[in-house]
C-alpha positions as CSV (number, residue, x, y, z in Angstrom):
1,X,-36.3,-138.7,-9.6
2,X,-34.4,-135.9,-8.0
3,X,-31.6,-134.3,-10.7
4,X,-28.2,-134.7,-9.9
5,X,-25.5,-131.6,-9.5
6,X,-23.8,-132.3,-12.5
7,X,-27.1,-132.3,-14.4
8,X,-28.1,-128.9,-12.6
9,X,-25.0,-127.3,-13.5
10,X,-25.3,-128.5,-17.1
11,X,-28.9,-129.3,-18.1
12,X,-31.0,-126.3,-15.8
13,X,-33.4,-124.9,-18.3
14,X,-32.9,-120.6,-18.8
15,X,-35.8,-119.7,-16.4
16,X,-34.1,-122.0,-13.9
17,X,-30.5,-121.3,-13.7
18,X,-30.3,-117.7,-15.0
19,X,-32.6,-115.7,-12.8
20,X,-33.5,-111.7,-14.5
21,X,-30.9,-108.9,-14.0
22,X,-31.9,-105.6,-12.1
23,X,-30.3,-102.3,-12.9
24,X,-27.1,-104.4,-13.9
25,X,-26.9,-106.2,-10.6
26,X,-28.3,-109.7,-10.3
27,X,-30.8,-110.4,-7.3
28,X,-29.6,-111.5,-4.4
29,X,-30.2,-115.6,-4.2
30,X,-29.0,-116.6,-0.8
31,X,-25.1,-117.2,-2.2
32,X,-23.2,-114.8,0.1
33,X,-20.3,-115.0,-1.9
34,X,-21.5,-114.6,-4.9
35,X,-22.7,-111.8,-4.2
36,X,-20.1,-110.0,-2.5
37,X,-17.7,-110.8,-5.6
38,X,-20.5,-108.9,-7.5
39,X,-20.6,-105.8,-5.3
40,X,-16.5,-105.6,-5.3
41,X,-16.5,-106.0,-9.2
42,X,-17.3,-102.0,-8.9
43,X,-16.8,-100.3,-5.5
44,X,-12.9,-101.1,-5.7
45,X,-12.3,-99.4,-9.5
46,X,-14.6,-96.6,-7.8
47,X,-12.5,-96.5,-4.5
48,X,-9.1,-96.5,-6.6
49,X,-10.5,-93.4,-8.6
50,X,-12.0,-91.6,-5.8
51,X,-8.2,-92.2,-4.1
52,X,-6.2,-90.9,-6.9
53,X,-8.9,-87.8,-7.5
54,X,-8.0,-87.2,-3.4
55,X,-4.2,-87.6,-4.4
56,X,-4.2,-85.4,-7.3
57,X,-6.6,-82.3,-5.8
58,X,-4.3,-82.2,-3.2
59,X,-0.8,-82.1,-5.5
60,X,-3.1,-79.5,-7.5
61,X,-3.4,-77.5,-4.0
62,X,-0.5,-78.0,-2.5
63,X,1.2,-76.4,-5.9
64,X,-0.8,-73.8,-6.4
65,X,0.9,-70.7,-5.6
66,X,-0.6,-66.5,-5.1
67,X,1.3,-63.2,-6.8
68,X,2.5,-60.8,-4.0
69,X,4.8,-57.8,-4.0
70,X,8.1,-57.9,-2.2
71,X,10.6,-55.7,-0.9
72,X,14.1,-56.3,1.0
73,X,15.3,-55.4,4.2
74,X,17.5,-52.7,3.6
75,X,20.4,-51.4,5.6
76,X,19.9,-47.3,5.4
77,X,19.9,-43.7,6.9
78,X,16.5,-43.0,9.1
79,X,15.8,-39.4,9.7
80,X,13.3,-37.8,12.8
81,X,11.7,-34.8,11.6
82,X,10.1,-31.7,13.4
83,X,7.4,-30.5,10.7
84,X,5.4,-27.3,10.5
85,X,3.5,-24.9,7.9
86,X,5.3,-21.0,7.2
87,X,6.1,-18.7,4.0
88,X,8.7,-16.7,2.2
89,X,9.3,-13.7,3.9
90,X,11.5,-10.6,3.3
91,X,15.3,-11.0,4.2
92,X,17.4,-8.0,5.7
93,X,14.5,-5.5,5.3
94,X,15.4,-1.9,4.9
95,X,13.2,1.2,5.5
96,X,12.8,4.7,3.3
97,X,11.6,7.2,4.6
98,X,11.3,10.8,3.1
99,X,13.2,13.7,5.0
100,X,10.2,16.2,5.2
101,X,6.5,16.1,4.7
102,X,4.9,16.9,1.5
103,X,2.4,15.4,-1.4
104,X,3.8,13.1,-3.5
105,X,4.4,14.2,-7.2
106,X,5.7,10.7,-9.0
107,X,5.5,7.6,-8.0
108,X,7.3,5.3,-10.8
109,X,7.8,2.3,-9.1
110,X,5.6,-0.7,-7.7
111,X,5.3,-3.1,-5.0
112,X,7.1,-6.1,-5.3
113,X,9.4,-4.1,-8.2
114,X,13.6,-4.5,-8.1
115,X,15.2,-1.8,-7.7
116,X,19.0,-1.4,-8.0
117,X,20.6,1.3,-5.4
118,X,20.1,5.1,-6.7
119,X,16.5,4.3,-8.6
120,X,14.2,7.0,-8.0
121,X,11.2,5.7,-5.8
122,X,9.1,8.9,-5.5
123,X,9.3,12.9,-5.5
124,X,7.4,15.5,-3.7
125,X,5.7,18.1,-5.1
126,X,8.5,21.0,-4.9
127,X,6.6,24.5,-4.4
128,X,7.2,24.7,-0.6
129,X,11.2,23.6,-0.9
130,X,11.4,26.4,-4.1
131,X,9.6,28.6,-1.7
132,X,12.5,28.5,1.1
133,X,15.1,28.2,-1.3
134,X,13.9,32.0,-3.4
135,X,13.9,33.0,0.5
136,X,17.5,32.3,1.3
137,X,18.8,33.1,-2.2
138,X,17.2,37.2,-1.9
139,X,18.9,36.7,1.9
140,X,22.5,36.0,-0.1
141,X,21.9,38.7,-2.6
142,X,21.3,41.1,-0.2
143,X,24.3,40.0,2.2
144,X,26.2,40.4,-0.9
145,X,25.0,44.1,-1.6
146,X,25.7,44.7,2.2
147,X,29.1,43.9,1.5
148,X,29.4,45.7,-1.7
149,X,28.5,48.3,0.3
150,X,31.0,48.2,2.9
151,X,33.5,47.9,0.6
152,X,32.5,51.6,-0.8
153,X,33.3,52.3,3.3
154,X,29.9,53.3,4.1
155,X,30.4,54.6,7.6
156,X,29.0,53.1,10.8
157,X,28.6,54.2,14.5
158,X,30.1,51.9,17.4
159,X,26.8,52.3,19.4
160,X,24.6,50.7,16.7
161,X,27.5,48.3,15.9
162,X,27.1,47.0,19.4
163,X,23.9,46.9,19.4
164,X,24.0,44.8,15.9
165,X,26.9,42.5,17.7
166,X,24.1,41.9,20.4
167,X,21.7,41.0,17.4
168,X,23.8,38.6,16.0
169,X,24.5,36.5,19.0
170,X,20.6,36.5,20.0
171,X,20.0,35.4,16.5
172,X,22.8,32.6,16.8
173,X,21.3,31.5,19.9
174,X,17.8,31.6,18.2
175,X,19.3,29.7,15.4
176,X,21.0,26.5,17.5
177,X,17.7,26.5,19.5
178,X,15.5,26.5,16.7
179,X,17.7,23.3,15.2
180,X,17.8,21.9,19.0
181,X,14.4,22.1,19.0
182,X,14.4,20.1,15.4
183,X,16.3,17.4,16.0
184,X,14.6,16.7,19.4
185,X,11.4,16.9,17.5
186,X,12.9,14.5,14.6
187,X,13.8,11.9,17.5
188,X,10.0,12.6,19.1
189,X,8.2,11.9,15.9
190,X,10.3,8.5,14.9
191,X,10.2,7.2,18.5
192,X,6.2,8.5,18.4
193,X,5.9,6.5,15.1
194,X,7.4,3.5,15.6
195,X,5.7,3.0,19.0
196,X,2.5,3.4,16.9
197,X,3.1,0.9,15.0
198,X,4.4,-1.3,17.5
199,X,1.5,-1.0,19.8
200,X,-1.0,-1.5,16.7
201,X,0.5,-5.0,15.7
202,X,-0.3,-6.3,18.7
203,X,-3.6,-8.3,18.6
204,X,-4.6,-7.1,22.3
205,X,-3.7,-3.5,22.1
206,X,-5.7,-1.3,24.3
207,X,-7.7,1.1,22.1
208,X,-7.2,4.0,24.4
209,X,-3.6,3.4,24.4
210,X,-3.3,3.4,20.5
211,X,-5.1,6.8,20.8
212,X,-3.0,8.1,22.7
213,X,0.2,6.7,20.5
214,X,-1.9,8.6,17.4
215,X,-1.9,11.5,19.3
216,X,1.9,11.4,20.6
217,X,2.9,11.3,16.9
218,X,0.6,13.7,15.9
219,X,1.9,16.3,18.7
220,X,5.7,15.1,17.8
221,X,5.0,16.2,13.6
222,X,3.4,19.7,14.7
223,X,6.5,19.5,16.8
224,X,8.9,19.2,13.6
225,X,6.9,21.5,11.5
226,X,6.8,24.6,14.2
227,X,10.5,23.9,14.5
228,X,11.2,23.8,10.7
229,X,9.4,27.4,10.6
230,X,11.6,28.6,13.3
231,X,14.6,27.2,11.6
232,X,13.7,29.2,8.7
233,X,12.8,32.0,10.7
234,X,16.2,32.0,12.9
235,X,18.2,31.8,10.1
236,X,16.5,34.7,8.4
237,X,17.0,36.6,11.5
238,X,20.7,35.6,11.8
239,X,21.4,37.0,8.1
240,X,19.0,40.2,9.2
241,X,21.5,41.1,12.2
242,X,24.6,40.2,10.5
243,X,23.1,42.5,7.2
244,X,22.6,45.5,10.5
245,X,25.5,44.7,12.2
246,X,27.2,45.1,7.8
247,X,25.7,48.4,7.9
248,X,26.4,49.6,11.1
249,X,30.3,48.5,10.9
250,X,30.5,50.4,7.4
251,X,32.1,53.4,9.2
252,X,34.8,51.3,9.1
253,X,35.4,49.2,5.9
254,X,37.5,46.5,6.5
255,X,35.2,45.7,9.7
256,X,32.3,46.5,7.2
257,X,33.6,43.9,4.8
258,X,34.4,41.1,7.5
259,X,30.6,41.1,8.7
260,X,29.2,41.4,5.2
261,X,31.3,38.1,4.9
262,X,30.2,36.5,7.5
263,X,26.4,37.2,5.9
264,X,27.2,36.0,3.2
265,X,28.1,32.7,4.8
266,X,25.4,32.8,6.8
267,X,22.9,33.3,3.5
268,X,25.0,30.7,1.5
269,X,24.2,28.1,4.1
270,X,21.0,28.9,4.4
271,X,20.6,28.4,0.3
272,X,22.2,25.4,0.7
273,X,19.5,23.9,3.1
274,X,17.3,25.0,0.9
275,X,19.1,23.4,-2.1
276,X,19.2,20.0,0.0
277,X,15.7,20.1,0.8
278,X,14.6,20.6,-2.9
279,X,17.1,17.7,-3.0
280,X,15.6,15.2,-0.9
281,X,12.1,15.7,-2.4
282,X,13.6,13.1,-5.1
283,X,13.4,9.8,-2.9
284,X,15.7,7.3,-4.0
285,X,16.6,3.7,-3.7
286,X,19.2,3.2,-1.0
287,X,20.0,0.1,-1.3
288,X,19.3,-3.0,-4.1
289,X,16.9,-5.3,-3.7
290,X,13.3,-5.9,-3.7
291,X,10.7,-2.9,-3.2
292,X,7.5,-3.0,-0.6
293,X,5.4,-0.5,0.4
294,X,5.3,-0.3,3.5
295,X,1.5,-1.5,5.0
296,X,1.7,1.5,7.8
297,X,3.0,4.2,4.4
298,X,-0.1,2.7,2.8
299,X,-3.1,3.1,5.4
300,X,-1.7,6.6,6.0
301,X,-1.5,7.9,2.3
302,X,-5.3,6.5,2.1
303,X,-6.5,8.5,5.1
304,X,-4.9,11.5,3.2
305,X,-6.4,10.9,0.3
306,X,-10.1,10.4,1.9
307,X,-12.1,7.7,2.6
308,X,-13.8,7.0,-0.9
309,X,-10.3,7.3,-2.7
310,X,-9.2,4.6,-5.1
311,X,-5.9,4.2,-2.8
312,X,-8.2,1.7,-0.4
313,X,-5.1,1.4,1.7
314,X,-3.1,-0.9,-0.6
315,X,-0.9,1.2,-1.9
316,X,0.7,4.7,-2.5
317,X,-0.8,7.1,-5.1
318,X,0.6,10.4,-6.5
319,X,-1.2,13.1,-4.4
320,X,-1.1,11.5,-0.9
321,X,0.4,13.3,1.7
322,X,3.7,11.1,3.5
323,X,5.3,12.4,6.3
324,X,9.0,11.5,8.2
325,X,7.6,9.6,10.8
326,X,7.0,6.4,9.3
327,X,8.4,4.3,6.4
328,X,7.8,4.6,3.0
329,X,8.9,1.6,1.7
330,X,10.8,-1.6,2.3
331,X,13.8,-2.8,0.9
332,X,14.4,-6.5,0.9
333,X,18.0,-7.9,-0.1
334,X,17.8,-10.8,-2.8
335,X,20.8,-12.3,-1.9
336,X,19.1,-15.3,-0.2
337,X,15.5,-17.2,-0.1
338,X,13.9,-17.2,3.3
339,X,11.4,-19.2,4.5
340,X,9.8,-18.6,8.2
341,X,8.0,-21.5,9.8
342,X,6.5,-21.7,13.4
343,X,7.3,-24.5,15.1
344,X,4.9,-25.9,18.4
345,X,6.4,-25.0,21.8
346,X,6.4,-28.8,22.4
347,X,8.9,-29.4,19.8
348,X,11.2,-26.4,19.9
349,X,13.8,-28.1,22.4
350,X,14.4,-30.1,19.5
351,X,15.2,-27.4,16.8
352,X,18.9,-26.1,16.4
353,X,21.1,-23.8,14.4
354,X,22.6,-25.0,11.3
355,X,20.2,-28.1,10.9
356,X,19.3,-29.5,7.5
357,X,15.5,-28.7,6.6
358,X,13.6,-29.7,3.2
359,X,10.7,-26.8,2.6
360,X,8.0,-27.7,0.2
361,X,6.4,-24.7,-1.4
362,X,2.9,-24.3,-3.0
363,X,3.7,-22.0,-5.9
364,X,6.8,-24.0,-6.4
365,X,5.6,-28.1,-7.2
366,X,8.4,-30.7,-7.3
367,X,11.4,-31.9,-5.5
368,X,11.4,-30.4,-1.7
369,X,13.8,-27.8,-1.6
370,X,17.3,-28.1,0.9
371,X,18.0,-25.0,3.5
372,X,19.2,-24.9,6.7
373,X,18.2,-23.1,10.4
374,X,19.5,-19.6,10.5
375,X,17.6,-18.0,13.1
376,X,15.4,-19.5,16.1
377,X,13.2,-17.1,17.7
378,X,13.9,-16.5,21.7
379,X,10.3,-15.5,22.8
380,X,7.0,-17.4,21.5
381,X,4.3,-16.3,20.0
382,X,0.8,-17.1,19.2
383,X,-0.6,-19.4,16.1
384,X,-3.8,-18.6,14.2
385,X,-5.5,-21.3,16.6
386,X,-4.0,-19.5,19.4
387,X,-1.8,-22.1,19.8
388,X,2.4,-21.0,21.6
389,X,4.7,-21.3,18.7
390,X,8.7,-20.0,18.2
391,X,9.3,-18.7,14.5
392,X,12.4,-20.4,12.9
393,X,14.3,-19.0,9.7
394,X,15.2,-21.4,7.3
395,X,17.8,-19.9,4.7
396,X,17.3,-22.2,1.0
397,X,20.4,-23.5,-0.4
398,X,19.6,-22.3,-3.5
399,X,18.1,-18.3,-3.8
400,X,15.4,-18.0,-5.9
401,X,15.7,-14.2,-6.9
402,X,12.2,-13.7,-8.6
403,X,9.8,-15.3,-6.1
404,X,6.9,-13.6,-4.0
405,X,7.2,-13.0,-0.9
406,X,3.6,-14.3,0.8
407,X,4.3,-17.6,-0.3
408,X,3.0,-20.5,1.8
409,X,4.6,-24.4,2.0
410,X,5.6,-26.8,4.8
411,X,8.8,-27.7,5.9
412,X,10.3,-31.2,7.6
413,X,13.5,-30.0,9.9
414,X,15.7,-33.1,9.9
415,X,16.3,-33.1,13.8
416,X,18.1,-36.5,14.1
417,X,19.9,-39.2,11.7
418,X,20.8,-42.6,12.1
419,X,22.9,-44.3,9.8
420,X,23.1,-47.9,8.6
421,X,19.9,-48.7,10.5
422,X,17.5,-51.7,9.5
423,X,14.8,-50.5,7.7
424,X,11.9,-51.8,6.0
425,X,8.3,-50.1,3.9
426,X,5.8,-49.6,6.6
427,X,3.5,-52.0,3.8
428,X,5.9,-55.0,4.7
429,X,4.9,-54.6,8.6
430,X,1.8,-56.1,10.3
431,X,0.2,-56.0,13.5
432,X,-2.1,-58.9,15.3
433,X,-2.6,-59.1,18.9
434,X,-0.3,-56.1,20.3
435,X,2.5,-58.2,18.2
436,X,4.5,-56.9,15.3
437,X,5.5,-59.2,12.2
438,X,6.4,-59.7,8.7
439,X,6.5,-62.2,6.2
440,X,9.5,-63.8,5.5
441,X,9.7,-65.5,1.5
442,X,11.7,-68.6,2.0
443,X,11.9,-71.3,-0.6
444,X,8.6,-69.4,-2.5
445,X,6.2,-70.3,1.2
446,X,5.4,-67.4,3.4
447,X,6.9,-67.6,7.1
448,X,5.2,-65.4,9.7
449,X,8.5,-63.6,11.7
450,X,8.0,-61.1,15.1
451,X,9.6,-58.8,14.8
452,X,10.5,-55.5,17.0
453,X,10.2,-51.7,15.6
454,X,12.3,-49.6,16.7
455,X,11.3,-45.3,15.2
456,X,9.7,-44.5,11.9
457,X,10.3,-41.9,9.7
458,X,8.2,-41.5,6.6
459,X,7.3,-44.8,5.3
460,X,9.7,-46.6,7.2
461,X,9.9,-49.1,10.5
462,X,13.4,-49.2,12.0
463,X,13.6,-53.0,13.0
464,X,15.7,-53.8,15.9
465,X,14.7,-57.5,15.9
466,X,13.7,-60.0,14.0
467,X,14.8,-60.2,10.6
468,X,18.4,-59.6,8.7
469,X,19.2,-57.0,6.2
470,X,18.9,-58.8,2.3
471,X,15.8,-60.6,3.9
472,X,12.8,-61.0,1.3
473,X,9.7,-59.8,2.4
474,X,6.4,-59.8,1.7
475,X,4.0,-56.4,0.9
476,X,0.4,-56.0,2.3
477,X,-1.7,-56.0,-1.1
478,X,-4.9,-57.0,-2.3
479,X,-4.3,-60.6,-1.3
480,X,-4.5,-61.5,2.5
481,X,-1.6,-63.2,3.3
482,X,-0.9,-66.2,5.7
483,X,1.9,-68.5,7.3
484,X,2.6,-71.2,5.2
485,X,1.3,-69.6,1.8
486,X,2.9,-70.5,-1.2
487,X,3.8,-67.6,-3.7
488,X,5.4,-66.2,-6.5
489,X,6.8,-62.7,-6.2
490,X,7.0,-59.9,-8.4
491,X,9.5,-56.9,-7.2
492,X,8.0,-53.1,-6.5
């Protein structure tokens, strides 16, 4: 007999009713339902947590924020600069020269010395100027006899007085054409000299030219030496006639005593050329200021001194021969810095007088130093490069008394300003795609902006478009930014 339901429900032995579990799921027995009441028992607790873990990675993300540096859009002046490399050089340079050749004696100052007006630079050596001067003092002293002479009233014929009258006016002739002669030679010899060294700066002098310059100047000295001795020698004849024309007048005394006189002054002046040579062998500072020896003064005193002389064309050394014809030294005035720059031929329109500059110097680290344009040069020259440049002086605001001339630096020539411009660091401004943009900060998410740049000067973008001054921006830094980013900021 078949069991009824109610006994199967109740009465079902174990192996009957309760089939064996599998890995915690029972088998499947046919009962559909059953078994999908099983199955949802543990996907849906699964499916909640695998919805929540979704929910709460993407709170996590969405509030997870990166560091970046910012910086404000800033209303502020924008300068355009015309840059370029130079060096100190000398200001209102003055030349010494020495008023006859000779060999120098003492030399107690240096290069690069100051020297306050009267200091003695050098002195010759004296023999030569002694020489002349023993000359025209026996010349005096014998005028003077002549004239103590005539004022015994030693007698005198008229024939040789004549003749002595004719004596005196050939030796006064000889006399202004000797010193003709001198100053013409003086102009030859500093025209010779300074066309010498004129035509040996420049760096495609012809050789045969500069020969001939050398030998111009030499021909011009020979010239003022020859007409020195004739000086000396006219003179000497002048106070020789007058001393004849004494004697021969002494028939008559108080004629006698009028030419002695005029011997005498003849010989005085004579001494007292001598007295001013001896003089002008003591070389002294004309002016205050800084000393140089001047590079042509220097080459020359070498040659003079020989080839395998310690001089080695740097500088002057007791013993070297000098000469009239060139400078001696320079004299630089202190009262104001200079700084020379050259300046590319494609930029020189834009250079003018009296425009602000900051020079940066080598020797001198630090804060840029202000000057202004002084001087623009009206014909070009040539760079090291060979390049066509302008020179430009650039007087410092501030004069530095003690500093070298030589000394190299760079120097930005503020050739336009623009006040309350839109400005922002050239690290807050990117590029993508021939478009311009920044990164805006609002509410702590980046927001990609275009924007349009206008000039730059230093590390700054002028920004005609785009973004309002007070605007937080973003920096470029290590992180790579992107629209939408969320961030915290810290300021630079």
């Amino acid at each position: 007999m078949e069991p009824t339901p109610d006994q199967l429900a109740t009465d079902t032995p174990d192996e009957v009713t309760t089939p064996e579990k599998e890995n915690g799921f029972a088998p499947y027995n046919g009962d559909d339902e059953a078994h999908s009441r099983n199955w949802l028992k543990w996907v849906l607790p699964l499916a909640v947590l695998a919805i929540i873990g979704l929910i709460g990675g993407w709170y996590l993300l969405s509030e997870r924020t990166t560091t970046v540096e910012t910086c404000t859009v800033q209303s502020s002046r924008i300068e355009r600069t015309v840059s370029g490399s130079g060096q100190i050089k000398p200001y209102h340079p003055r030349d010494v020269y020495v008023a006859s050749e000779g060999i120098i004696a003492t030399l107690p100052v240096k290069d690069g010395q100051l020297v306050t007006k009267g200091d003695v630079l050098l002195t010759l050596e004296t023999d030569a100027f002694e020489t002349q001067l023993a000359a025209a003092e026996a010349a005096l002293s014998q005028a003077q006899s002549a004239r103590a002479q005539a004022a015994d009233g030693v007698a005198s014929q008229n024939a040789l007085i004549a003749a002595a009258n004719e004596g005196v006016n050939a030796a006064y002739a000889g006399v202004d054409l000797a010193y003709n002669t001198r100053a013409q030679a003086d102009v030859d010899a500093e025209y010779a000299a300074k066309y010498l060294a004129w035509i040996t700066a420049q760096p495609s002098a012809d050789p045969a030219e500069v020969a001939a310059s050398k030998q111009a100047l030499e021909t011009a000295r020979m010239m003022q030496r020859e007409s020195e001795a004739a000086i000396v020698a006219a003179e000497g004849q002048l106070a020789a006639s007058q001393v004849g024309l004494a004697q021969a007048q002494a028939g008559n005394p108080q004629s006698a005593i009028g030419a002695t006189d005029a011997a005498i002054t003849a010989a005085s002046r004579q001494v007292e050329l001598a007295q001013k040579a001896l003089k002008k062998a003591t070389v002294k500072a004309p002016v205050a200021g800084r000393l140089l020896i001047a590079p042509t003064a220097s080459a020359a005193a070498a040659q003079s001194m020989g080839a395998g002389s310690p001089l080695s064309g740097e500088s002057l050394q007791v013993g070297a021969a000098v000469s009239p014809g060139m400078p001696i030294f320079t004299i630089a005035d202190r009262s104001e810095t200079r700084f020379v720059v050259e300046i590319d031929e494609a930029e020189i329109a834009q250079v003018k007088l009296d425009q602000k500059a900051l020079v940066t110097l080598d020797g001198y680290p630090g804060e840029p130093l202000a000057g202004k344009v002084v001087a623009i040069a009206s014909a070009s020259g040539r760079n090291a490069t060979g390049g066509t440049v302008f020179s430009v002086d650039i007087v410092l605001d501030k004069n530095i008394e003690d500093i070298c001339y030589g000394i190299k630096g760079d120097v930005d020539i503020i050739v336009e300003a623009t006040e309350n411009t839109t400005v922002v660091p050239q690290q807050a401004v990117f590029s993508e795609d021939g478009s311009d943009f920044v990164y805006v900060i609002d509410a702590g998410t980046l927001v990609k902006t275009e924007v349009t740049l206008g000039q730059s000067a230093g590390e700054l973008f002028e920004i005609k478009q785009g973004v309002a001054v007070g605007t937080l921006l973003a920096r470029a830094g290590d992180v790579i930014l992107a629209d939408g980013m969320r961030v915290t900021t810290v300021e630079r």
